[in-house]
Biopython code that builds the backbone (N, CA, C, O; Angstrom):
import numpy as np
from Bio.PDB.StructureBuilder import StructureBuilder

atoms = [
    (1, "UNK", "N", (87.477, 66.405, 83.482)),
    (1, "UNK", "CA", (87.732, 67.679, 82.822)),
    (1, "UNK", "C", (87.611, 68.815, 83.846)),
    (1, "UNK", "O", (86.729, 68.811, 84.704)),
    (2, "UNK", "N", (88.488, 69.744, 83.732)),
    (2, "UNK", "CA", (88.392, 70.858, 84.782)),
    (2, "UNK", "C", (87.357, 71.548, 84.427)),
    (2, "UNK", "O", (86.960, 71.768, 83.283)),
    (3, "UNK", "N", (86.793, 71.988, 85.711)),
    (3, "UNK", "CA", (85.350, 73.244, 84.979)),
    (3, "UNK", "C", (86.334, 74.623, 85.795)),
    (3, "UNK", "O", (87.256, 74.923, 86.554)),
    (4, "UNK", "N", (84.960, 75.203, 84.668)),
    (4, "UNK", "CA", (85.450, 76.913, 85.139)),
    (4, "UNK", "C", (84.168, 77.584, 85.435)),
    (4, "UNK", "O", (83.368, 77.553, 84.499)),
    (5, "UNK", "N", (83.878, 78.030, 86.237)),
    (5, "UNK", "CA", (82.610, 79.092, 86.350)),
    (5, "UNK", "C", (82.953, 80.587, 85.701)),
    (5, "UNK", "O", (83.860, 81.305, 86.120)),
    (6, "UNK", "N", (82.167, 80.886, 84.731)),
    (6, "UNK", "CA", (82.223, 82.206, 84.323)),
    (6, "UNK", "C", (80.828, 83.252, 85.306)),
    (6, "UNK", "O", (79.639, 82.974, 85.150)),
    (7, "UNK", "N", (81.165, 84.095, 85.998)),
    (7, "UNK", "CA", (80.750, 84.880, 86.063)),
    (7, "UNK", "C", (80.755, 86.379, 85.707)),
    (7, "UNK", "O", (81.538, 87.192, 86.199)),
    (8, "UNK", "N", (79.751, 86.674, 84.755)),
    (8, "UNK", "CA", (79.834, 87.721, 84.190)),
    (8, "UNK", "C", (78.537, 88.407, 83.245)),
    (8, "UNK", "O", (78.174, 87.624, 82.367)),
    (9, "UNK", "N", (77.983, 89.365, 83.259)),
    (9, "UNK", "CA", (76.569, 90.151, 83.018)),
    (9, "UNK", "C", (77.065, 90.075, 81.573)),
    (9, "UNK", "O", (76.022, 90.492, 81.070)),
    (10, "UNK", "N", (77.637, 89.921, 80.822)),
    (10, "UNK", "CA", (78.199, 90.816, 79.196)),
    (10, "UNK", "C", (78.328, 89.726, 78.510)),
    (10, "UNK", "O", (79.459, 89.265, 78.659)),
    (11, "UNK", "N", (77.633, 89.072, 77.785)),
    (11, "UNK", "CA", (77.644, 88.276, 77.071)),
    (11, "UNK", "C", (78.421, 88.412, 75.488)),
    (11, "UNK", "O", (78.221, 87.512, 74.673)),
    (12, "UNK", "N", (79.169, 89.405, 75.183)),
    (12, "UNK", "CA", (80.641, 89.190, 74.417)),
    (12, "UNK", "C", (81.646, 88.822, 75.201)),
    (12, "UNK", "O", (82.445, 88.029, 74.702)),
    (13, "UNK", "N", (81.877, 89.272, 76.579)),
    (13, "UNK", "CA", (83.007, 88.858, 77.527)),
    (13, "UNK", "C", (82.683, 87.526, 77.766)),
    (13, "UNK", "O", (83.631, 86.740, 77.798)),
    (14, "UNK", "N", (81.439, 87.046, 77.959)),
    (14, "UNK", "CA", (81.381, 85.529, 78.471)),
    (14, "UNK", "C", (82.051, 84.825, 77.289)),
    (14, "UNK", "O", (83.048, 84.125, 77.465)),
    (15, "UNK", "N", (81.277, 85.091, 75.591)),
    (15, "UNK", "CA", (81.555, 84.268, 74.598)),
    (15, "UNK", "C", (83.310, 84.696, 74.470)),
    (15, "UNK", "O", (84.012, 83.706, 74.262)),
    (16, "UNK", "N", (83.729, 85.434, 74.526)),
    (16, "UNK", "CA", (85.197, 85.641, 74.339)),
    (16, "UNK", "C", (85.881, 84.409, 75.582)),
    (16, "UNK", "O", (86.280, 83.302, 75.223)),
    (17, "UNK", "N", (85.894, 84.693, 76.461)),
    (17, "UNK", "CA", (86.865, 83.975, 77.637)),
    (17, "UNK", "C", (85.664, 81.993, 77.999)),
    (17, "UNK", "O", (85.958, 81.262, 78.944)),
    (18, "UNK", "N", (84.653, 81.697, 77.138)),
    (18, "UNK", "CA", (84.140, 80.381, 77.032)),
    (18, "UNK", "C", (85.099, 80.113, 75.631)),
    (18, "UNK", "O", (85.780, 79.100, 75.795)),
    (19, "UNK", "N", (85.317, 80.732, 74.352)),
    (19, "UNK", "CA", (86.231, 80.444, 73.561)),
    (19, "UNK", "C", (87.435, 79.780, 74.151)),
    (19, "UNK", "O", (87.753, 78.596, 74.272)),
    (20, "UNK", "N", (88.273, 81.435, 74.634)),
    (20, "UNK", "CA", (89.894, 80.555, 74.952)),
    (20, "UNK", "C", (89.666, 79.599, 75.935)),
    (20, "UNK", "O", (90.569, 78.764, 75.910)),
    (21, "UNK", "N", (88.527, 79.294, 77.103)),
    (21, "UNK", "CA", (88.446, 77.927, 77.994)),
    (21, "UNK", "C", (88.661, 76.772, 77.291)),
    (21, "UNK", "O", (89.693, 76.105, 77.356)),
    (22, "UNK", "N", (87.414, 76.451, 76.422)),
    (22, "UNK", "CA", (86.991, 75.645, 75.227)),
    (22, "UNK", "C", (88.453, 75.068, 74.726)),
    (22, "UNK", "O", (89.046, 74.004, 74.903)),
    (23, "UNK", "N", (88.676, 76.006, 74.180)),
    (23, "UNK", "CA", (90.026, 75.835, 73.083)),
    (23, "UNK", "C", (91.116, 75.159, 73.965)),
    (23, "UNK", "O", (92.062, 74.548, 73.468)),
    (24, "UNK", "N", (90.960, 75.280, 75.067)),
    (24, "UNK", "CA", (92.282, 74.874, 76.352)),
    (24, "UNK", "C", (91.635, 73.646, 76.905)),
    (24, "UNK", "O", (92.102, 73.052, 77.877)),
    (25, "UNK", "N", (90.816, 73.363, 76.428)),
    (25, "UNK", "CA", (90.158, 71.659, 76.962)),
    (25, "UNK", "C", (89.549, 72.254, 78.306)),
    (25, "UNK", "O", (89.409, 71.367, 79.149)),
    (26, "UNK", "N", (89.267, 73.145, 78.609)),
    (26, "UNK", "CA", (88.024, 73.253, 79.803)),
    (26, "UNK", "C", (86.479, 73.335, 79.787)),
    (26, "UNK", "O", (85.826, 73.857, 78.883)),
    (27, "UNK", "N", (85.963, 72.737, 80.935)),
    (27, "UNK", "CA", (84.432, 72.825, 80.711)),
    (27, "UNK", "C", (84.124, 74.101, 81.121)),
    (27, "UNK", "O", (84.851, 74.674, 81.933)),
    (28, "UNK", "N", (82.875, 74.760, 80.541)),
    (28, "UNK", "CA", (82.501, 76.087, 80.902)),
    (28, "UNK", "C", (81.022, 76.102, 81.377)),
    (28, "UNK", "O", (80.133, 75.535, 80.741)),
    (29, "UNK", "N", (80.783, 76.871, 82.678)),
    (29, "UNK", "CA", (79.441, 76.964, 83.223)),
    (29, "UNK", "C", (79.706, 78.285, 83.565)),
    (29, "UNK", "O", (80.728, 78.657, 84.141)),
    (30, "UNK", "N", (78.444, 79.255, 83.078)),
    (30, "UNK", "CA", (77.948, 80.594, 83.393)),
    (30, "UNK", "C", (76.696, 80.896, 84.205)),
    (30, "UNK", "O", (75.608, 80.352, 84.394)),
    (31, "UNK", "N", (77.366, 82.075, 84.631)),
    (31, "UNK", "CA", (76.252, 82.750, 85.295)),
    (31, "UNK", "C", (76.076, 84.425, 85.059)),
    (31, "UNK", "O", (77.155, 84.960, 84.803)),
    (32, "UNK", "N", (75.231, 85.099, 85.088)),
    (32, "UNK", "CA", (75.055, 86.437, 84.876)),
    (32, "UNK", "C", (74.888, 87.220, 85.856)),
    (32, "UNK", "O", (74.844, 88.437, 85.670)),
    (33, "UNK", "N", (74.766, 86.684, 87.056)),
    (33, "UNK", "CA", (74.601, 87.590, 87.993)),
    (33, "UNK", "C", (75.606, 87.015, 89.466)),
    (33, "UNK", "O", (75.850, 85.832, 89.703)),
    (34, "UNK", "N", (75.996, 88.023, 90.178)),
    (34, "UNK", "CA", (76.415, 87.346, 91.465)),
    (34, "UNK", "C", (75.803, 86.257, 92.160)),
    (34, "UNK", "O", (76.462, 85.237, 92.362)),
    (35, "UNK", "N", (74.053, 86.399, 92.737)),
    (35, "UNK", "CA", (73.548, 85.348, 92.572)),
    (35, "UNK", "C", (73.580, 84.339, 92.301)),
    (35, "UNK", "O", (73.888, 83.438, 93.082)),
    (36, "UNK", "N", (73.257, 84.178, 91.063)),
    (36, "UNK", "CA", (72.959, 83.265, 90.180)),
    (36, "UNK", "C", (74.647, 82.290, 89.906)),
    (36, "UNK", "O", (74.568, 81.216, 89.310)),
    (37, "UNK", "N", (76.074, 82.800, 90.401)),
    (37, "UNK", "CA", (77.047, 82.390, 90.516)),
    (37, "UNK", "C", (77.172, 81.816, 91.489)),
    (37, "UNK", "O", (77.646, 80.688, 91.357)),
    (38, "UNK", "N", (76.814, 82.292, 92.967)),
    (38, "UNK", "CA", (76.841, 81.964, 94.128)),
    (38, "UNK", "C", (76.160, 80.359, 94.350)),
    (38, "UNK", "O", (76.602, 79.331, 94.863)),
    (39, "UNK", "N", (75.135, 80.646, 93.827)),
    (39, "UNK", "CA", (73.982, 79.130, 93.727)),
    (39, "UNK", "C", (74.792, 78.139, 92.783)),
    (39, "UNK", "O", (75.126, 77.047, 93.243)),
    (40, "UNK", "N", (75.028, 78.392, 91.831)),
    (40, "UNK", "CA", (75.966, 77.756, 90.877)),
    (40, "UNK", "C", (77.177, 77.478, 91.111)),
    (40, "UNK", "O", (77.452, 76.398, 90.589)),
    (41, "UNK", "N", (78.530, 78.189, 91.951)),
    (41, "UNK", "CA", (79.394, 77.375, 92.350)),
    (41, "UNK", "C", (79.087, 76.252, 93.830)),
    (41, "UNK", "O", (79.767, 75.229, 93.917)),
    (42, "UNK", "N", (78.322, 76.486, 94.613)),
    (42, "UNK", "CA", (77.536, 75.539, 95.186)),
    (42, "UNK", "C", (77.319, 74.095, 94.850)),
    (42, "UNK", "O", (77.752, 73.070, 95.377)),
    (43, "UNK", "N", (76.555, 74.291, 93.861)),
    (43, "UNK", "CA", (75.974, 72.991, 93.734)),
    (43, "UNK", "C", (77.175, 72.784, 92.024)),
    (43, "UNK", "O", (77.035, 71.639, 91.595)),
    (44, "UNK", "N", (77.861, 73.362, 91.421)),
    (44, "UNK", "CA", (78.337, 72.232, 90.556)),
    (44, "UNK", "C", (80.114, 72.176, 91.035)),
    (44, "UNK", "O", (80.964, 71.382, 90.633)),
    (45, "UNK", "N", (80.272, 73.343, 92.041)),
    (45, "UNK", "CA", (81.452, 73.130, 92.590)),
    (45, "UNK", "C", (82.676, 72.679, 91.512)),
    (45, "UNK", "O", (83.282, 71.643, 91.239)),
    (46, "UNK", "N", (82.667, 74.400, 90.968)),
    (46, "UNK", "CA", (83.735, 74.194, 89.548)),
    (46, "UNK", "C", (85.553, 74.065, 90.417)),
    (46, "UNK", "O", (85.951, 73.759, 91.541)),
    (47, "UNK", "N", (86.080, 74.418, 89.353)),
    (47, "UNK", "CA", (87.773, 73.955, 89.581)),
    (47, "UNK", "C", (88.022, 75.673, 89.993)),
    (47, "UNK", "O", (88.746, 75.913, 90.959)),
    (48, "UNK", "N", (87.588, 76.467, 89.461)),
    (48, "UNK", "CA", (88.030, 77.851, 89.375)),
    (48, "UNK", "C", (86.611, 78.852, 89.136)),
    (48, "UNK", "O", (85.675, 78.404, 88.475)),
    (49, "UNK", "N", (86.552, 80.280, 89.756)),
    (49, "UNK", "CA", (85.695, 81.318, 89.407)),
    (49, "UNK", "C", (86.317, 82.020, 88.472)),
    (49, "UNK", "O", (87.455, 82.233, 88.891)),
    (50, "UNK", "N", (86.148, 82.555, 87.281)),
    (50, "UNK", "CA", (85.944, 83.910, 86.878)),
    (50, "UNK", "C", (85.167, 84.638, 87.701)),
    (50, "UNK", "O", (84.174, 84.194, 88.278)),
    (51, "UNK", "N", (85.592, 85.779, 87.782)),
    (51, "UNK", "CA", (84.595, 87.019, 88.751)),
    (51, "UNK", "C", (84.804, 88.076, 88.149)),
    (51, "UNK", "O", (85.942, 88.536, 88.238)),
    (52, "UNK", "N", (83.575, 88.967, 87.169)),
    (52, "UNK", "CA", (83.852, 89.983, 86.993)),
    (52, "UNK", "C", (83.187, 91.329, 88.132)),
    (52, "UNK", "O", (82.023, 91.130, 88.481)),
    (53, "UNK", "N", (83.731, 92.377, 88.583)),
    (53, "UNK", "CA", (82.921, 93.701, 89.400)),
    (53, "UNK", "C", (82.134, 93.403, 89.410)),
    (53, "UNK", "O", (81.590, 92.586, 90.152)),
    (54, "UNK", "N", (81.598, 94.260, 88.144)),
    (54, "UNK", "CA", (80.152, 94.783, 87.718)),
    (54, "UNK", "C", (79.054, 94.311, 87.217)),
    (54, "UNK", "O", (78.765, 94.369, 86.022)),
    (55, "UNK", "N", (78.394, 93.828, 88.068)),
    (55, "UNK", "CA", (77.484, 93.016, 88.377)),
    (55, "UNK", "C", (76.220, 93.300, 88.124)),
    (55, "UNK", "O", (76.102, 94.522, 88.215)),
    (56, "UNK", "N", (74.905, 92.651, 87.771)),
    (56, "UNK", "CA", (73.378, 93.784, 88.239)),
    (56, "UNK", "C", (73.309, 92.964, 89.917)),
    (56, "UNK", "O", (73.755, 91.817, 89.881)),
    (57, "UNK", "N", (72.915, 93.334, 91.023)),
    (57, "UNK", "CA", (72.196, 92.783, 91.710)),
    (57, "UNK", "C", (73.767, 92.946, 92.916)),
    (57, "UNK", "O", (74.342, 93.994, 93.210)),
    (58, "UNK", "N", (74.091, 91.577, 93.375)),
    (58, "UNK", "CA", (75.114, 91.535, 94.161)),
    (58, "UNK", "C", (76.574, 91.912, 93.239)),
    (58, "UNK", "O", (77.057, 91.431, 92.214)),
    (59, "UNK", "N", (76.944, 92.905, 94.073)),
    (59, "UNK", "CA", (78.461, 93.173, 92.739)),
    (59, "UNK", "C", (79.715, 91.799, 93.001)),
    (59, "UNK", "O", (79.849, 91.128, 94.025)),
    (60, "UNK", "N", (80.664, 91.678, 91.449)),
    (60, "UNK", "CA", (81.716, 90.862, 92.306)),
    (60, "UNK", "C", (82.582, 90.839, 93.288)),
    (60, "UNK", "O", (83.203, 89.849, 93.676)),
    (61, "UNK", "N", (82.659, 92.235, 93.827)),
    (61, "UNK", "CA", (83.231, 91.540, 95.293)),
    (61, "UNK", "C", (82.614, 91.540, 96.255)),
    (61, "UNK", "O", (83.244, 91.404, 97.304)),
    (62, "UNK", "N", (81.711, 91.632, 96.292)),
    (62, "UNK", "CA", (80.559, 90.901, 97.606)),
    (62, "UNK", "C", (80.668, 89.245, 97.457)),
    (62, "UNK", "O", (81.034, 88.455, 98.328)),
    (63, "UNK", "N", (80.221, 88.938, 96.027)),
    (63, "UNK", "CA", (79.868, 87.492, 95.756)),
    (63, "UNK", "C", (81.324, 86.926, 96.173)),
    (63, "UNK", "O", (81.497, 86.068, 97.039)),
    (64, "UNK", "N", (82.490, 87.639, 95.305)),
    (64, "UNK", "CA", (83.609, 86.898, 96.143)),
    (64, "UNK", "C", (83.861, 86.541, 97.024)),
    (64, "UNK", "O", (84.165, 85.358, 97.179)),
    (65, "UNK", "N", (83.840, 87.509, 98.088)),
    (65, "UNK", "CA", (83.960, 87.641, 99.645)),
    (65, "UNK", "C", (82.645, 86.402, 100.368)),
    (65, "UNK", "O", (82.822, 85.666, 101.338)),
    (66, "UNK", "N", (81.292, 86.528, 99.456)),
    (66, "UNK", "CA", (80.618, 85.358, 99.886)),
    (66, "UNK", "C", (81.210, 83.723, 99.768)),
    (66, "UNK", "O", (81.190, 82.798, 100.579)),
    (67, "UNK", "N", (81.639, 83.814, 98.630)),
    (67, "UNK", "CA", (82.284, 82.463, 98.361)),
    (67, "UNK", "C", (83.066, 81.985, 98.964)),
    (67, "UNK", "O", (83.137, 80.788, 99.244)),
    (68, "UNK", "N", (83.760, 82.798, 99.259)),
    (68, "UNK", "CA", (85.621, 82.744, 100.343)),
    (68, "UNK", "C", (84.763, 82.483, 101.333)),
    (68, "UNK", "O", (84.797, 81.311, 101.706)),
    (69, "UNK", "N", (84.132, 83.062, 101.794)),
    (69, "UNK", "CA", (83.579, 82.698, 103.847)),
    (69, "UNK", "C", (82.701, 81.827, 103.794)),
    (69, "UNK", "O", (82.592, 81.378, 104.935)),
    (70, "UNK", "N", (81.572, 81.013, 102.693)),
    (70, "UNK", "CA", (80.964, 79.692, 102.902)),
    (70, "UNK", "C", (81.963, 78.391, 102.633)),
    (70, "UNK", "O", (82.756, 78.097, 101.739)),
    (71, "UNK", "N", (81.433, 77.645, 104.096)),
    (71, "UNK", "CA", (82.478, 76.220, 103.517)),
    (71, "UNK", "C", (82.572, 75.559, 102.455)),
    (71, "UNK", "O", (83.548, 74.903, 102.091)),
    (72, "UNK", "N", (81.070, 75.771, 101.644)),
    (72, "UNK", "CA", (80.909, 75.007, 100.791)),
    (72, "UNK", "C", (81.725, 75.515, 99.385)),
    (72, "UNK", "O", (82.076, 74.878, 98.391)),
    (73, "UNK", "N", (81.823, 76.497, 99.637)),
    (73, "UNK", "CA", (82.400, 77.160, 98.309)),
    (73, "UNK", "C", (84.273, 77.703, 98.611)),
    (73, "UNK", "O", (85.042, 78.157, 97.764)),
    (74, "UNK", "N", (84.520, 77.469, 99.932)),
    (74, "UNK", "CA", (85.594, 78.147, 100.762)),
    (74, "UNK", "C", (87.059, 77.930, 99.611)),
    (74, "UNK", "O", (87.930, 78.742, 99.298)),
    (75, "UNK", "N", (86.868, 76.615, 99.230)),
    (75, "UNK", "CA", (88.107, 76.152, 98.633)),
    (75, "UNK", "C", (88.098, 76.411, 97.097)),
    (75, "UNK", "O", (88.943, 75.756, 96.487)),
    (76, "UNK", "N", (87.451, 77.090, 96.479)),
    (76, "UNK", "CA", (87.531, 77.337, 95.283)),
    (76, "UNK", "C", (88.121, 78.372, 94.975)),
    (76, "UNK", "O", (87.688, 79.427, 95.439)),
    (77, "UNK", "N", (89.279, 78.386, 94.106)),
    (77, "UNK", "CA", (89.559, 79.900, 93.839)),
    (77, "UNK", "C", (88.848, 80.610, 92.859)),
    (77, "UNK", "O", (88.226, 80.177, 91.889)),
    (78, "UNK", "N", (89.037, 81.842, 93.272)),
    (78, "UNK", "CA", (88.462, 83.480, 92.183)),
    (78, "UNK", "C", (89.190, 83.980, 91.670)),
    (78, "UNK", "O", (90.209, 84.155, 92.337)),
    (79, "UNK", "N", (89.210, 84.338, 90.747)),
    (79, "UNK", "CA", (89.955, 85.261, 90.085)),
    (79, "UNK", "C", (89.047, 85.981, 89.281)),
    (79, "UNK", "O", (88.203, 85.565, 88.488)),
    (80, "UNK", "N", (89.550, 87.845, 89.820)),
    (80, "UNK", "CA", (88.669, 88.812, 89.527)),
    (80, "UNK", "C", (89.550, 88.722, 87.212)),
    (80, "UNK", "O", (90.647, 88.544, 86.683)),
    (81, "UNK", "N", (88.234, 88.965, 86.806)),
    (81, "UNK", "CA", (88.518, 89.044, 85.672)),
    (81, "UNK", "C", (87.631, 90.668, 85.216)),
    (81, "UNK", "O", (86.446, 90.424, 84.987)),
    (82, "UNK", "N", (87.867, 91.706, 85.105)),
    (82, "UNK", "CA", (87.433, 93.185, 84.877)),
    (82, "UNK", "C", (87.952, 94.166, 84.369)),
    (82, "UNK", "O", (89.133, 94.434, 84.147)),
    (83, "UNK", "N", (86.684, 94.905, 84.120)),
    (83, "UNK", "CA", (87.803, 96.325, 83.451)),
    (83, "UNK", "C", (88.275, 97.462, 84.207)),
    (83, "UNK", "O", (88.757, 98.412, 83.590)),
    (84, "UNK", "N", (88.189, 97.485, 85.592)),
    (84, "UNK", "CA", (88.524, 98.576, 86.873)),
    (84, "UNK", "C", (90.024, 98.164, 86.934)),
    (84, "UNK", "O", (90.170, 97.061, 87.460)),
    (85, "UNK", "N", (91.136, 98.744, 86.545)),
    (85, "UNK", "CA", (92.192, 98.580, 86.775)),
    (85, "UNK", "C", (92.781, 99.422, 87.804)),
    (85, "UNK", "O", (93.990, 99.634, 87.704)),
    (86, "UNK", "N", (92.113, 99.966, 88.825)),
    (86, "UNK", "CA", (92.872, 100.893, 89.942)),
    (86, "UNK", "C", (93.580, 99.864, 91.367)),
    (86, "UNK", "O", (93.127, 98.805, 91.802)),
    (87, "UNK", "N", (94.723, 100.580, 91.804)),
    (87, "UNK", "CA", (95.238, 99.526, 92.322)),
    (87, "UNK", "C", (94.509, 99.454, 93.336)),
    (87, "UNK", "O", (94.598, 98.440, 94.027)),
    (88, "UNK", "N", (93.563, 100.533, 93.718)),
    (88, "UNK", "CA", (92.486, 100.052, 95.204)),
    (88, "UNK", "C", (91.231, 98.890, 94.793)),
    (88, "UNK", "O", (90.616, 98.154, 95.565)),
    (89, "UNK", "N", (91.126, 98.992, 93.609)),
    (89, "UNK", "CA", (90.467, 98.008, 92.684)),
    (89, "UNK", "C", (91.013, 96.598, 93.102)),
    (89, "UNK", "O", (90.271, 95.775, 93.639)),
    (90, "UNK", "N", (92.180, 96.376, 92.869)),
    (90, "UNK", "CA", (92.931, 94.966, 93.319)),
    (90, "UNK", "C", (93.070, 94.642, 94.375)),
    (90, "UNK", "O", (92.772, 93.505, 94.739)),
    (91, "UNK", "N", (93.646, 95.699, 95.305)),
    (91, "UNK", "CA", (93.832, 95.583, 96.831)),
    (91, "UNK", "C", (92.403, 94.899, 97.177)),
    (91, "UNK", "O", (92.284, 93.679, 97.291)),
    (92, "UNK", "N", (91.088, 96.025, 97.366)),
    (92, "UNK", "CA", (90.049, 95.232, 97.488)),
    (92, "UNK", "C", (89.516, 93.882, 97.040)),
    (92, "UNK", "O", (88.584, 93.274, 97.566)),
    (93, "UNK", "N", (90.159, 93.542, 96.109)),
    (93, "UNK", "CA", (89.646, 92.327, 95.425)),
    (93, "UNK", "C", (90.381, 91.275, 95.803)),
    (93, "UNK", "O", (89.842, 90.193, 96.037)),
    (94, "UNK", "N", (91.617, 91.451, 95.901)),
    (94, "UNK", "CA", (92.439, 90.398, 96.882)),
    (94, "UNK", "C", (92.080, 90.611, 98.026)),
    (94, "UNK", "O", (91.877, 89.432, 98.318)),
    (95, "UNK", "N", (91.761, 91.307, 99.182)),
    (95, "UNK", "CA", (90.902, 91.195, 100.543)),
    (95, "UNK", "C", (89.856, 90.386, 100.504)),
    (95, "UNK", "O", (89.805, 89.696, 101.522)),
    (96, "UNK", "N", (89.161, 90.221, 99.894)),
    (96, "UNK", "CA", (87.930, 89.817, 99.948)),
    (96, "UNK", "C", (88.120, 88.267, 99.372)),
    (96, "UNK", "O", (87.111, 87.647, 99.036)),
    (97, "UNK", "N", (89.204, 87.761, 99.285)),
    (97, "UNK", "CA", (89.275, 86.401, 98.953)),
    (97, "UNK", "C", (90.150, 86.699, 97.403)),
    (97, "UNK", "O", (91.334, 86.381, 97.293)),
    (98, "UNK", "N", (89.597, 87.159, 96.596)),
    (98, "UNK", "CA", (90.499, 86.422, 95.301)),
    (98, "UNK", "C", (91.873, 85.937, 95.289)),
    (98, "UNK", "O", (92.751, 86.259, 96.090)),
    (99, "UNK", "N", (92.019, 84.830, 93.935)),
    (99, "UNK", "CA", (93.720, 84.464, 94.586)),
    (99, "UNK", "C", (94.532, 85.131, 93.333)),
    (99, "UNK", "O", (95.750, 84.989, 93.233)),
    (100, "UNK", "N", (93.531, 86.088, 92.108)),
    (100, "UNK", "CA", (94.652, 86.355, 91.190)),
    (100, "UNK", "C", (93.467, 87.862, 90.550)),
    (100, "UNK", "O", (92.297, 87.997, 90.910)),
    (101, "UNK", "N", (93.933, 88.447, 89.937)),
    (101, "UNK", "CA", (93.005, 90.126, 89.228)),
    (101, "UNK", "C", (93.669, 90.250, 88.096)),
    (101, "UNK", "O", (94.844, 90.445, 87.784)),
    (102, "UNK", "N", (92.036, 90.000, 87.199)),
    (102, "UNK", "CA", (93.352, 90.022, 85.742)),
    (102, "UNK", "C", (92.064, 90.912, 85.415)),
    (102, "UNK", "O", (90.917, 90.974, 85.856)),
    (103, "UNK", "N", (93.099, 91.832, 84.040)),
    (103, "UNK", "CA", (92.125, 93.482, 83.335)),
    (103, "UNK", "C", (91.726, 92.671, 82.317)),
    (103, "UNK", "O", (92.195, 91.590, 81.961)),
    (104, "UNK", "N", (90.586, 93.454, 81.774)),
    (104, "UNK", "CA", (90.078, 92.910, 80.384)),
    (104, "UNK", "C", (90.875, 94.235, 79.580)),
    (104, "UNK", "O", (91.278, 95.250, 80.150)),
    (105, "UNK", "N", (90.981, 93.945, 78.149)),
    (105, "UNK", "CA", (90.763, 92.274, 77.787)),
    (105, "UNK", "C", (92.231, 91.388, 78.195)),
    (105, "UNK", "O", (93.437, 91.631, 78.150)),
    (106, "UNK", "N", (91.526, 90.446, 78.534)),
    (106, "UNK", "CA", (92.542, 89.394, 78.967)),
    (106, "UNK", "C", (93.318, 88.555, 77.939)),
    (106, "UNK", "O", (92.655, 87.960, 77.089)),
    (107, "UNK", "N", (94.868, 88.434, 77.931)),
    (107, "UNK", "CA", (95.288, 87.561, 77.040)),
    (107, "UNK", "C", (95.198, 86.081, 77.441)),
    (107, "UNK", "O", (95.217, 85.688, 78.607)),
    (108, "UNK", "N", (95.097, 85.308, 76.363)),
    (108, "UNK", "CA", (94.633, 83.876, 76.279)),
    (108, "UNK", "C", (96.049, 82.854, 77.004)),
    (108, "UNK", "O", (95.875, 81.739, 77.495)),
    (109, "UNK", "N", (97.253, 83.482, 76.919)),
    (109, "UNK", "CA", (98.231, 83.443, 77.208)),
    (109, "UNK", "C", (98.364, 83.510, 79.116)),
    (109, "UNK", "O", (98.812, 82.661, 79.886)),
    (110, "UNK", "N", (98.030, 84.281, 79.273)),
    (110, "UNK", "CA", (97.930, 85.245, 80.990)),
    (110, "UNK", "C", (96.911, 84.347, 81.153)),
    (110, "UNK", "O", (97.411, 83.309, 81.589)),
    (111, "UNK", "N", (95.270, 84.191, 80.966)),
    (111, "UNK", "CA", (94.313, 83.585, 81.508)),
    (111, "UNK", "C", (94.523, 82.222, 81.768)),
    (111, "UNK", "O", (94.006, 81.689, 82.749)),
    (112, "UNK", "N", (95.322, 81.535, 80.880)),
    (112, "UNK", "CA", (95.366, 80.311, 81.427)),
    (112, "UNK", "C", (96.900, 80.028, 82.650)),
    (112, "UNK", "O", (97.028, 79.330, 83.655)),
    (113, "UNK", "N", (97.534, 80.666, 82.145)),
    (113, "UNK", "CA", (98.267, 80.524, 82.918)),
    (113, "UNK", "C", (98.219, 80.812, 84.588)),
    (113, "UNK", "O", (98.952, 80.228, 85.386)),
    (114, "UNK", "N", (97.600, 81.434, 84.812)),
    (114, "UNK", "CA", (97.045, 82.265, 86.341)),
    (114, "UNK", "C", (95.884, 81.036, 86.498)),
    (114, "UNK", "O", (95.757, 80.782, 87.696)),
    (115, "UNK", "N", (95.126, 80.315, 85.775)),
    (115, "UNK", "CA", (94.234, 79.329, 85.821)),
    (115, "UNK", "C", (95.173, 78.141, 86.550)),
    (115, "UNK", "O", (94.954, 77.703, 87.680)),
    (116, "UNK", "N", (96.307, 77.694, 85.633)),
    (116, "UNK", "CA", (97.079, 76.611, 86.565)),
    (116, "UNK", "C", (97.498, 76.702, 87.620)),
    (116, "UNK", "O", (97.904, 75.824, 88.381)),
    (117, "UNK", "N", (97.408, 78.114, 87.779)),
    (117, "UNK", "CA", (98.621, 78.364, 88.433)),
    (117, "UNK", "C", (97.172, 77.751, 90.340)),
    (117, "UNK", "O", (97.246, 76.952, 91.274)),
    (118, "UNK", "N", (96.193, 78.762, 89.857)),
    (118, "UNK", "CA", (95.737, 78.677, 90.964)),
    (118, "UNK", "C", (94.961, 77.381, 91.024)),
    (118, "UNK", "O", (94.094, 77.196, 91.878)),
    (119, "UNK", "N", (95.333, 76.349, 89.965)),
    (119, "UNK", "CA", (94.331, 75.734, 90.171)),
    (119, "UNK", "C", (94.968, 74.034, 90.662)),
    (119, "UNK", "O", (94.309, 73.107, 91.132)),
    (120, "UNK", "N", (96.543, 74.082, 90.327)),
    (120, "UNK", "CA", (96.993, 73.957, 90.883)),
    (120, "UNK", "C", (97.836, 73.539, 93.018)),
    (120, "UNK", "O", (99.049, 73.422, 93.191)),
]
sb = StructureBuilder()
sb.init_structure("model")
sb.init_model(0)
sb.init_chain("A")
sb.init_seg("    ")
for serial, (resi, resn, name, xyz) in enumerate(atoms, 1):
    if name == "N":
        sb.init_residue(resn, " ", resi, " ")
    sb.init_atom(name, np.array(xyz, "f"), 0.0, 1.0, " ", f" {name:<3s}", serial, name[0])
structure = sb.get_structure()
């Protein structure tokens, strides 16, 4: 079964986007903090990141940019999932490693599809 790492502080955004996973036959593992994502795609080494910004502690594009430059995590893709829709918002977020930037709220339609695409 494909996993997905959710990273994300907001626990309606987590339960919203663990729904449409669920519903699409994916496994779901969370985390709430950059941290606490970082350690977690590590050691369960999902198929795909969710990454949202706004973070407490390390924001998401630090943690991104961490993930992209450790080997261990190098090959996993990110995809920023947030509510900052400015295009310096994306630019930065694709620099720093992500392979796709999707706005909340996200359609169930768009999320998976950008999921195959990168996962693929």
């Amino acid at each position: 079964m494909t996993r997905i790492l959710i990273v994300d502080d907001s626990p309606t955004e987590t339960h919203k986007l663990t729904g449409m996973l669920e519903k699409n036959g994916y496994e779901v593992l969370c985390a709430e903090s950059g941290e606490d994502g970082l350690e977690l795609a590590a050691k369960e080494q999902p198929d795909a990141i969710l990454m949202d910004i706004v973070l407490p502690g390390v924001n998401g594009f630090q943690t991104t940019r961490q993930l992209h430059k450790a080997s261990e995590t190098e090959h996993i893709p990110v995809i920023i999932v947030t509510t900052k829709d400015q295009d310096t918002d994306k630019v930065w977020g694709m620099r720093q490693g992500a392979k796709a930037y999707l706005t909340k709220p996200v359609s169930e339609k768009s999320l998976i599809s950008i999921l195959k695409e990168v996962i693929s």
